[in-house]
C-alpha positions as CSV (number, residue, x, y, z in Angstrom):
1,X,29.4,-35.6,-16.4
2,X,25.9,-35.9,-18.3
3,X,25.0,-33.7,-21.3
4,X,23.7,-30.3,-20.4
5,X,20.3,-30.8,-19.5
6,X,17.4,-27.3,-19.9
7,X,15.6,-28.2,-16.6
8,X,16.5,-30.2,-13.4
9,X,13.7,-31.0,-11.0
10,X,14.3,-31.8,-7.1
11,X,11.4,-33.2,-6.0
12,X,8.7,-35.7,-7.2
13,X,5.7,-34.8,-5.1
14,X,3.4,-32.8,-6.6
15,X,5.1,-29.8,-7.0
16,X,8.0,-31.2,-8.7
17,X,5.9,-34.1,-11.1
18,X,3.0,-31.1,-12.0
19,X,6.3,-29.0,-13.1
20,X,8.1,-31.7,-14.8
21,X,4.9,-32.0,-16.7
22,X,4.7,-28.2,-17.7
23,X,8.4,-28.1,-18.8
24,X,8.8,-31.2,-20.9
25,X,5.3,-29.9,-23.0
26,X,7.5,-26.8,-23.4
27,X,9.8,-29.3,-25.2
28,X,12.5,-28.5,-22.7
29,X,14.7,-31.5,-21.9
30,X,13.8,-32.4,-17.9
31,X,15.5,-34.4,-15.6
32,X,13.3,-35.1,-12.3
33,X,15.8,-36.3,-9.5
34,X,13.1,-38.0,-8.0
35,X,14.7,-39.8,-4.6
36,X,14.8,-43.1,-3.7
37,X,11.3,-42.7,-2.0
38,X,9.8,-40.7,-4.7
39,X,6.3,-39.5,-4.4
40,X,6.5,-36.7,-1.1
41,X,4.5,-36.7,1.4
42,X,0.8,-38.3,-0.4
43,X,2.6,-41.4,-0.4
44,X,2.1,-41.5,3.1
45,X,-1.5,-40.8,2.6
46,X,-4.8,-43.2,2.6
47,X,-7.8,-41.6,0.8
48,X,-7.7,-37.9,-0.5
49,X,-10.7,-36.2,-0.6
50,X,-9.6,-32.3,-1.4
51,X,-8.1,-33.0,-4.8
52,X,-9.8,-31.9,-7.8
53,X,-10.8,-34.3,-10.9
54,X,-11.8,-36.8,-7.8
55,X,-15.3,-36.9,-6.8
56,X,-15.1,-39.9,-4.5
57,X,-11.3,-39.0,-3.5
58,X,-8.1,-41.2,-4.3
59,X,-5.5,-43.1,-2.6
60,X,-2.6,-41.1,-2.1
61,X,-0.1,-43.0,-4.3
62,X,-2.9,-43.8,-6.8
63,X,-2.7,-40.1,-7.4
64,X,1.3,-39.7,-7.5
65,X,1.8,-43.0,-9.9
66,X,-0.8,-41.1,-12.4
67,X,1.2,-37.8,-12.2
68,X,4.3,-39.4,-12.4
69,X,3.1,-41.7,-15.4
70,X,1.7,-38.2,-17.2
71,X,5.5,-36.7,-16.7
72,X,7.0,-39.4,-18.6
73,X,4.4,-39.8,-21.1
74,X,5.2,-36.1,-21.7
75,X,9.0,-37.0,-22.1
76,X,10.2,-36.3,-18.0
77,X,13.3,-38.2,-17.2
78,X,13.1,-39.7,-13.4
79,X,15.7,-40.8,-11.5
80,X,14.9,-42.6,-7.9
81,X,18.3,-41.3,-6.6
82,X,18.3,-38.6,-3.8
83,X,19.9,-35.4,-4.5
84,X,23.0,-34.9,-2.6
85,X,24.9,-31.5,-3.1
86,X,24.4,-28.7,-5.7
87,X,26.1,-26.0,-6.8
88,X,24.0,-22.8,-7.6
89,X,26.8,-20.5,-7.4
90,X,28.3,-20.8,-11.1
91,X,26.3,-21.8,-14.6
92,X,25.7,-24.0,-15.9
93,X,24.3,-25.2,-12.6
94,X,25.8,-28.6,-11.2
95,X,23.5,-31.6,-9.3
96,X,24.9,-34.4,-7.3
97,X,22.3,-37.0,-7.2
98,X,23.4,-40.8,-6.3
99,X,26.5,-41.4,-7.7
100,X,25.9,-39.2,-11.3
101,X,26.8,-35.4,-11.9
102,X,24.7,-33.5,-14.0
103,X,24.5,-30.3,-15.2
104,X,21.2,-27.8,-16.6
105,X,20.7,-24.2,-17.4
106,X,17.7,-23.9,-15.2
107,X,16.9,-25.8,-11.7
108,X,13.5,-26.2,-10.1
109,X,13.8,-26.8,-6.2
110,X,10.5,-28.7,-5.1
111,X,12.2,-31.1,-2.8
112,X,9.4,-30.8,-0.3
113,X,9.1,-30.3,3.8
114,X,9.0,-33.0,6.4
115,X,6.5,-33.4,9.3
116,X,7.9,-33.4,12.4
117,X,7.2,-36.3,14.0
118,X,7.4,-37.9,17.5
119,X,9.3,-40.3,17.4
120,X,8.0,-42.9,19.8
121,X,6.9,-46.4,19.3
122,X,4.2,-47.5,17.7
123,X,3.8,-43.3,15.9
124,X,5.4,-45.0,12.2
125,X,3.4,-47.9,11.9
126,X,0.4,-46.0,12.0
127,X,1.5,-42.5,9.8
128,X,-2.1,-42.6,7.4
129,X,-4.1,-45.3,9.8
130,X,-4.8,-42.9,12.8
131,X,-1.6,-40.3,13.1
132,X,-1.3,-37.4,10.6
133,X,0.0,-34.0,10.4
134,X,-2.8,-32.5,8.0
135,X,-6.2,-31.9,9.9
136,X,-7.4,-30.2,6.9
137,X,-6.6,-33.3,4.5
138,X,-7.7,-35.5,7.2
139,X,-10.3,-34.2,9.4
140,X,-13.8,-35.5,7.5
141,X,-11.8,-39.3,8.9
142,X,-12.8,-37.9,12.1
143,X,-16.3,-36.6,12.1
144,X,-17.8,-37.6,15.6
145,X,-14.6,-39.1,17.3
146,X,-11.6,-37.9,19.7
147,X,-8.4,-37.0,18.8
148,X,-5.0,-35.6,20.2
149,X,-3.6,-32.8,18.9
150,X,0.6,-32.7,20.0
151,X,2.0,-29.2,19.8
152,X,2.2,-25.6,21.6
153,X,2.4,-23.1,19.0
154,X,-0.3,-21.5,16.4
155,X,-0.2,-24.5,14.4
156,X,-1.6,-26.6,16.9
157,X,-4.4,-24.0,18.0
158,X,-5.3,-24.0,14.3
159,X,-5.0,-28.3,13.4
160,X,-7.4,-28.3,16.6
161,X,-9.8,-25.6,15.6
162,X,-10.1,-27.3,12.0
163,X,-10.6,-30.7,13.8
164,X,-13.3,-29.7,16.4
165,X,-15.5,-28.6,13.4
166,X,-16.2,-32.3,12.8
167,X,-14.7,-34.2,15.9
168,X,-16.7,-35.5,18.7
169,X,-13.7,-33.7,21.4
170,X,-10.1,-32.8,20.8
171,X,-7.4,-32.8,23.3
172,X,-4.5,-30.7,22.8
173,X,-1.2,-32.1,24.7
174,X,1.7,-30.3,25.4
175,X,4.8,-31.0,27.2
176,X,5.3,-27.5,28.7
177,X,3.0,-25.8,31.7
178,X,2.0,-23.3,28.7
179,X,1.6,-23.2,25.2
180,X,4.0,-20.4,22.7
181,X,0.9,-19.9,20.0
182,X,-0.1,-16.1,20.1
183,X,-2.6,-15.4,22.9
184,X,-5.2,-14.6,20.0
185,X,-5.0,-18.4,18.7
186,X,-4.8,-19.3,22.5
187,X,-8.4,-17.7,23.0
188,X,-9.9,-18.9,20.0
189,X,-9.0,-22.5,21.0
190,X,-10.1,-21.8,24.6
191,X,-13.3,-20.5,23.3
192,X,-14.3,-23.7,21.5
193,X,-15.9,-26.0,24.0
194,X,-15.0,-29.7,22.3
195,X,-11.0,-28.7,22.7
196,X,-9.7,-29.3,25.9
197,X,-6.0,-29.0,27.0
198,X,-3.3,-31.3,28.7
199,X,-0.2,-29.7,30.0
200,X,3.0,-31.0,31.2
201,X,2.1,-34.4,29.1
202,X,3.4,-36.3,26.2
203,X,3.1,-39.2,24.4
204,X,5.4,-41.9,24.6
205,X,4.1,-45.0,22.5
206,X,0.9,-45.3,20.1
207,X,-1.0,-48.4,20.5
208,X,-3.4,-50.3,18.1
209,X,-3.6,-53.1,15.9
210,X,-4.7,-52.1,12.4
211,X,-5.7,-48.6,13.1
212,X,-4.9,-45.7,16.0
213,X,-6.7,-47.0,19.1
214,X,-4.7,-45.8,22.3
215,X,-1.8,-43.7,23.5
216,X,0.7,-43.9,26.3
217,X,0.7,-40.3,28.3
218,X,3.1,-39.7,30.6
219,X,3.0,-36.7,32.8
220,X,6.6,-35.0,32.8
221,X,5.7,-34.1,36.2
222,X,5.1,-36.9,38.2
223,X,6.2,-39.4,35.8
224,X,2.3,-41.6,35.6
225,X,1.5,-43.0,32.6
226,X,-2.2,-43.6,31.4
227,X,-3.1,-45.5,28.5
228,X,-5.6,-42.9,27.0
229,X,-8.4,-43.9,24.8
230,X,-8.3,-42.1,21.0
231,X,-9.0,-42.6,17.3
232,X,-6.4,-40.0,16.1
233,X,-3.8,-38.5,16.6
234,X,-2.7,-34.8,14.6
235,X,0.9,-34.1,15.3
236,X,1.6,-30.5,15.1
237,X,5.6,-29.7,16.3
238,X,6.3,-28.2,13.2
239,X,8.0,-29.1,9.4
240,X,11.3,-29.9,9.0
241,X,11.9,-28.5,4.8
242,X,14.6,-30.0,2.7
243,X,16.6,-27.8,1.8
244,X,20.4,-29.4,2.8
245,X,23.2,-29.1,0.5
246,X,22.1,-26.2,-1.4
247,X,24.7,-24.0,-2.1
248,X,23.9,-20.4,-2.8
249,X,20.3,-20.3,-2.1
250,X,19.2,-17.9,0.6
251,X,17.2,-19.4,3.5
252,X,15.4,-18.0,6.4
253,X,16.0,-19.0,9.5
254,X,13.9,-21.7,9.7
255,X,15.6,-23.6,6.7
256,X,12.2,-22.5,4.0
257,X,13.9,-21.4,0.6
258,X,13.3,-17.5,0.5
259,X,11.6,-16.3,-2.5
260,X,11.4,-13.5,-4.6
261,X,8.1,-12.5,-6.6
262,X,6.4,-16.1,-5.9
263,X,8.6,-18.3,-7.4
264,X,12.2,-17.3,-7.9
265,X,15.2,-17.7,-5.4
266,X,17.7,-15.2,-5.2
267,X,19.6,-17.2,-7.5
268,X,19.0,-15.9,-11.5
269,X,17.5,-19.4,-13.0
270,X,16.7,-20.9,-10.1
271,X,12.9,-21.1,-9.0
272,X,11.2,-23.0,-6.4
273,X,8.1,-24.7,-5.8
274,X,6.1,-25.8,-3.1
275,X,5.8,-27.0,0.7
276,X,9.8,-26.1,0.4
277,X,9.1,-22.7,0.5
278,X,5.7,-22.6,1.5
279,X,4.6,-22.6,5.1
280,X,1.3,-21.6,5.0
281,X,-1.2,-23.8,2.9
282,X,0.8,-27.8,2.4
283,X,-1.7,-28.8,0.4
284,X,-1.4,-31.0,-2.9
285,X,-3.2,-28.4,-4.8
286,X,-1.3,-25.8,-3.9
287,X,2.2,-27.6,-4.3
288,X,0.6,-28.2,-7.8
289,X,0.2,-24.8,-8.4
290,X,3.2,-23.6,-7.4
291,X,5.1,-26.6,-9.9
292,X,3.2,-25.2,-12.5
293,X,4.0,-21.8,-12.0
294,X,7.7,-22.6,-11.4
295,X,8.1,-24.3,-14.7
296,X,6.3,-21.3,-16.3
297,X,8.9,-18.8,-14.9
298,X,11.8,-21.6,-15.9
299,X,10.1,-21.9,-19.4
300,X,9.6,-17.6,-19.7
301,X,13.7,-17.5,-17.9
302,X,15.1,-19.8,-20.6
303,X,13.7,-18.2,-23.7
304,X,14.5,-14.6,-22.6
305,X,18.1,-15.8,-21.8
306,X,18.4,-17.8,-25.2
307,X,19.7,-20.9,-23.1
308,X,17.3,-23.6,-24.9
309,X,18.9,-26.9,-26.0
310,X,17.9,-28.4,-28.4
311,X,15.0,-31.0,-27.3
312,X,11.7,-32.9,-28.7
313,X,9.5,-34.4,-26.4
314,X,7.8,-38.1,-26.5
């Protein structure tokens, strides 16, 4: 067992390295259990454009390696283990990461959300050259050329709404003979005349050498499949968020941490940042924001509670 740490950190994307940044300049002693594939979900990512500070956009994990290099500089402890059980229900709170227990007075859950993704051949290869989940971090790659769009629900409706703004056509496929998105999303998309819809389809393998450049459809109905011409592809089946193994902290019943006035779980010291909880914007800004906020609570939580350690930062 580890000496009793003032703030653990689950998470290194944005959310988690922007708060690691805000507690360890609050000279509270930060441990950032950062995974064995630290970074989220920009390290997935080519060029960003919709960052701030950025005038000609960065590369994805250009932009995590400088946050993660302004934690530490601050004095941030991170660990590339992954988290694998803790316990919220007693204090101090216990973490489980690799083979190491530690304990803090304060935890910060910004462990992030998962796209769903296809899971057909060829999809992987090409996550950031062609296939994204994000048409509004990705769309301007797709000013005058055709793209899929994969998904029934409102989500869909609203990746392809952002993406015929700047697309030359957009075809939403769906596997089903009708889509679940609310008929007012339905109508809107109907409305638009560059998106056009393909039922009873799916994809089964992605094609292209360096870059998107094809996709296998098959029709679940008669079994054809076409190899279809297209230059992206958004996929829009929904997020999986990580949230496994914790103990004590109220989910809803899609798996998103539930929160309490922004940032707090219904755990007393524990907060919560980002596309963990947060299912409406998944942006890098936001997930920012939301670290920052989270430390702030953790920062105003530990001094009302008198629970500060004894720390100095680098």
């Amino acid at each position: 067992m580890n000496s009793l740490l003032d703030v653990i950190i689950i998470g290194s994307g944005p959310a988690g390295l922007t708060a690691a940044i805000y507690t360890t300049r609050a000279a509270l002693k930060t441990l950032v259990i950062a995974g064995e594939k630290w970074g989220g979900q920009l390290q997935l990512t080519s060029l960003v454009e919709n960052f701030p500070g950025f005038p000609e956009g960065i590369e994805g994990p250009e932009l995590m390696v400088n946050m993660r290099k302004q934690a530490e500089h601050h004095g941030a402890e991170i660990k590339e283990v992954n988290f694998t059980s803790g316990d919220f229900t007693k204090r101090p709170f216990v973490i489980n990461a690799g083979e190491t227990t530690y304990q803090a007075q304060a935890v910060i859950l910004a462990s992030g959300a998962d796209a769903r993704w296809l899971g057909v051949k060829g999809e992987a290869e090409k996550i950031g050259k062609g296939v994204s989940s994000c048409a509004t971090c990705d769309s301007m790659f797709f000013r005058n050329k055709n793209v899929f769009v994969v998904g029934g629900g409102d989500s869909a409706m609203e990746e392809a709404l952002v993406l015929a703004k700047v697309a030359n056509s957009v075809t939403v496929i769906h596997r089903r003979d009708a889509f679940r998105a609310s008929e007012i999303m339905q109508s809107r998309a109907k409305e638009e005349p560059k998106i056009t819809f393909l039922f009873n389809s799916e994809i089964v393998e992605v094609k292209g050498e360096m870059r998107v450049e094809s996709a296998l459809v098959k029709n679940s109905q008669t079994g054809e499949v076409k190899d279809m011409p297209m230059d992206g592809i958004f996929v829009a089946i929904g997020h999986i968020p990580n949230t496994k193994n914790y103990q004590g902290i109220e989910l809803d019943p899609e798996g998103y941490i539930k929160v309490q006035d922004h940032y707090k779980t219904n755990i007393e010291g524990v907060f919560t940042a980002g596309d963990v909880h947060d299912r409406s914007y998944r942006q890098a800004i936001t997930a920012a924001g939301f670290g920052a906020a989270a430390a702030l609570e953790a920062q105003r939580w530990l001094s009302t509670e008198g629970k500060v350690t004894e720390f100095k930062a680098n």
